[in-house]
N, C-alpha and C positions, 0 to 999 in steps of 0.2 A: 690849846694852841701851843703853850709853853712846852707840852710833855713831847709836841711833833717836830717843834723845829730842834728841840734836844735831841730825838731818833735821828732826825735828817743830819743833823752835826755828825753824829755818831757814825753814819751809816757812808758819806762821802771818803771819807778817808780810806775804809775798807774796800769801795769797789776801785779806788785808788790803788791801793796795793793790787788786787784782781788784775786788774789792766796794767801792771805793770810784770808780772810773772804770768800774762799769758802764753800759752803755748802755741809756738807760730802755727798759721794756717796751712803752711806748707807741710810740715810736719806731720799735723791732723790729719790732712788727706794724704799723706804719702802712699802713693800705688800707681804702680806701671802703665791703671787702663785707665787714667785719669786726665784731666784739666785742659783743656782745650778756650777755659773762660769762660765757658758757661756753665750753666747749672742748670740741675737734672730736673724733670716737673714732678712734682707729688700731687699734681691733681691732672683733672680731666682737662686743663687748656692747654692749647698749643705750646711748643716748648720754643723758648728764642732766648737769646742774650740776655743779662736784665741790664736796666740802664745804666750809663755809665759806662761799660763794659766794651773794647775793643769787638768789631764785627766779625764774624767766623769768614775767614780767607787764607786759604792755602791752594798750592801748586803740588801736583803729583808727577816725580819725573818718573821716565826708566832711567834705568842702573846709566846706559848709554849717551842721557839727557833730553832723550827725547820727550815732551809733556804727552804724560796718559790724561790727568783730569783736573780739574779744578772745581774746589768747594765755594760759597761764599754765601753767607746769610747776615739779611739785614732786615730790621722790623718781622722776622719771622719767615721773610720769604726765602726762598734756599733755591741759588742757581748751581746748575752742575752745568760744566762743560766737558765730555766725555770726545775724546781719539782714538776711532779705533781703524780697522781696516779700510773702509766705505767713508773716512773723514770725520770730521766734528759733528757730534750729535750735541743737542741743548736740551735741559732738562730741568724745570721750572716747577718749583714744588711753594704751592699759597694757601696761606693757612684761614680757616674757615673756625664761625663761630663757634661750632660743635667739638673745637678743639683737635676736628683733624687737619691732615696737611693732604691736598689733593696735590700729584703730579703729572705734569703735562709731557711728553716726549716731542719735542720739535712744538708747529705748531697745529699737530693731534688735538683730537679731547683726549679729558681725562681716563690714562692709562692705569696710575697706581692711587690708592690713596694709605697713610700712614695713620694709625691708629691708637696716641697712648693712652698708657695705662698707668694707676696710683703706684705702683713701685718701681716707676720711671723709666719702663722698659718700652715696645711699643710692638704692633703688628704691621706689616704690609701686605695690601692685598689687591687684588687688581682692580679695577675702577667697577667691575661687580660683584666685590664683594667676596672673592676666594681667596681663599690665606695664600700667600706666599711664604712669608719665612714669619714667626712670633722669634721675638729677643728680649730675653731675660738677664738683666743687670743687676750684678753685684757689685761688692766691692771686691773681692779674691778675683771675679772672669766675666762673660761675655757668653752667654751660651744663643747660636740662631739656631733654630730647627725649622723644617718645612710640617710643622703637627703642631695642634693647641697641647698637646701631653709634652712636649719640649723631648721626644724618643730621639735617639740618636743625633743628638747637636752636632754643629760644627763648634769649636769652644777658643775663647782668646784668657790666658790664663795670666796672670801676673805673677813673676819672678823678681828675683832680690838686680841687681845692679841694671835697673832702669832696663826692664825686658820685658817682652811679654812671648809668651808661645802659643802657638797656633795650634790646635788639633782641626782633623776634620774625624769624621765616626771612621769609625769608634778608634779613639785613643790612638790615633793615628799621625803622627806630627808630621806639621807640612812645612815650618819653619817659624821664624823669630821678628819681632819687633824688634830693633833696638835704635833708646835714645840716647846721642853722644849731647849731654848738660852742657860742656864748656860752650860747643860751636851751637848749640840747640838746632841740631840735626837729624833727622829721624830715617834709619835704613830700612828695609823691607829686604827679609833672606830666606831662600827653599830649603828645604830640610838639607842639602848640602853646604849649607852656610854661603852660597852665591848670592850676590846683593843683586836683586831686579827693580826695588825701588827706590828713591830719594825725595825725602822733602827737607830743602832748606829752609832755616828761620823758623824753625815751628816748636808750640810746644810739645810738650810729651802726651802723648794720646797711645793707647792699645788698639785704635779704628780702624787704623793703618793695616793690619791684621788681615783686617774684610779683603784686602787684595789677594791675599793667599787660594782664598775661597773659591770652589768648583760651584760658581754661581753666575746666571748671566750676564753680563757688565753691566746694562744699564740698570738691573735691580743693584748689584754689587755699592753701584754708584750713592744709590738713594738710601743703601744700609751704610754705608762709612758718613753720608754727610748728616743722618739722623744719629747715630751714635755721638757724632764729634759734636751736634748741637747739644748735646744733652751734657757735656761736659767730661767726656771718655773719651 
């Protein structure tokens, strides 16, 4: 008993020190396709906020102000509101015990459902069962492809001063993420550097990307709001 609480004497002081020369969190993660607040899953459940944690909500303008979409998840559930030509579409994605996320378009049955995987990436496919896009997460990029062999991605890359770049296949740039830190602002730009999107108040995320993408809006939709739950 005497030999332990002399260890424990010993041993407080020093994670004392540890905790005091840690290295910020911000730091550790520092990468362009990152933090949103939430955290990525390494297993098979559902991915959501963990407790504590501010709820996934933001606003997607055009460059003009007009609102394209809106994300927001809470306890797991992910509402999108999508504007396009034809008005406001709703799109309500609810997570299931098998750890996927079924999504509903309006009030349809289930059209999509999302499917992770242990290296925190995930599939979508349509309500039977067909791949739409696999997404493969790193920390350097962001690769979707419509194939399980990940052939010809679209790819969201990370760059040095808060950027990320857009490819579509092959090796094709279609334009830039960037986040302005002071105003915590995030633009969306086409390979000619013209801004088409804006989101105010937000933090830095590489998802914002998914806009660039020759993809169909409401899938588009359900790939930016599962990448941002995941903490990209």
């Amino acid at each position: 008993m005497r030999n332990a609480m002399l260890m424990a004497a010993l041993l407080l002081p020093l994670a004392a020190c540890r905790g005091e020369h840690a290295e910020p969190a911000e730091e550790r993660a520092a990468t362009p396709v990152a933090s949103t607040g939430s955290t990525a899953s390494t297993g098979s459940s559902a991915v959501s906020p963990p407790p504590g944690t501010a709820p996934l909500a933001v606003t997607v303008k055009r460059a003009g102000g007009a609102e394209l979409l809106t994300v927001k998840e809470t306890d797991g559930i992910v509402d999108i509101a999508l504007t396009g030509a034809a008005g406001k579409q709703s799109v309500r994605g609810e997570p299931r015990d098998s750890g996927k996320r079924k999504y509903h378009v309006g009030d349809a049955a289930v059209s999509f459902e999302v499917k992770p995987n242990e290296e925190g990436g995930f599939k979508l496919r349509t309500a039977d069962g067909k791949l739409r896009w696999k997404v493969k997460i790193t920390a350097e990029k962001i690769k979707i492809s419509d194939n399980e062999q990940n052939d010809r991605p679209f790819e969201l890359k990370a760059r040095e001063g808060d950027r990320v770049k857009v490819f579509a296949p092959v090796d094709r740039a279609v334009g830039n993420v960037r986040f302005d830190r002071p105003a915590s602002k995030t633009e969306v730009e086409d390979a000619a550097g013209k801004t088409l999107f804006r989101v105010e108040k937000t933090t830095k995320s590489g998802a914002y990307g998914v806009l660039l993408l020759d993809i169909p809006p409401t899938e588009r939709a359900i790939l930016l709001a599962e990448i941002m739950s995941r903490g990209r």
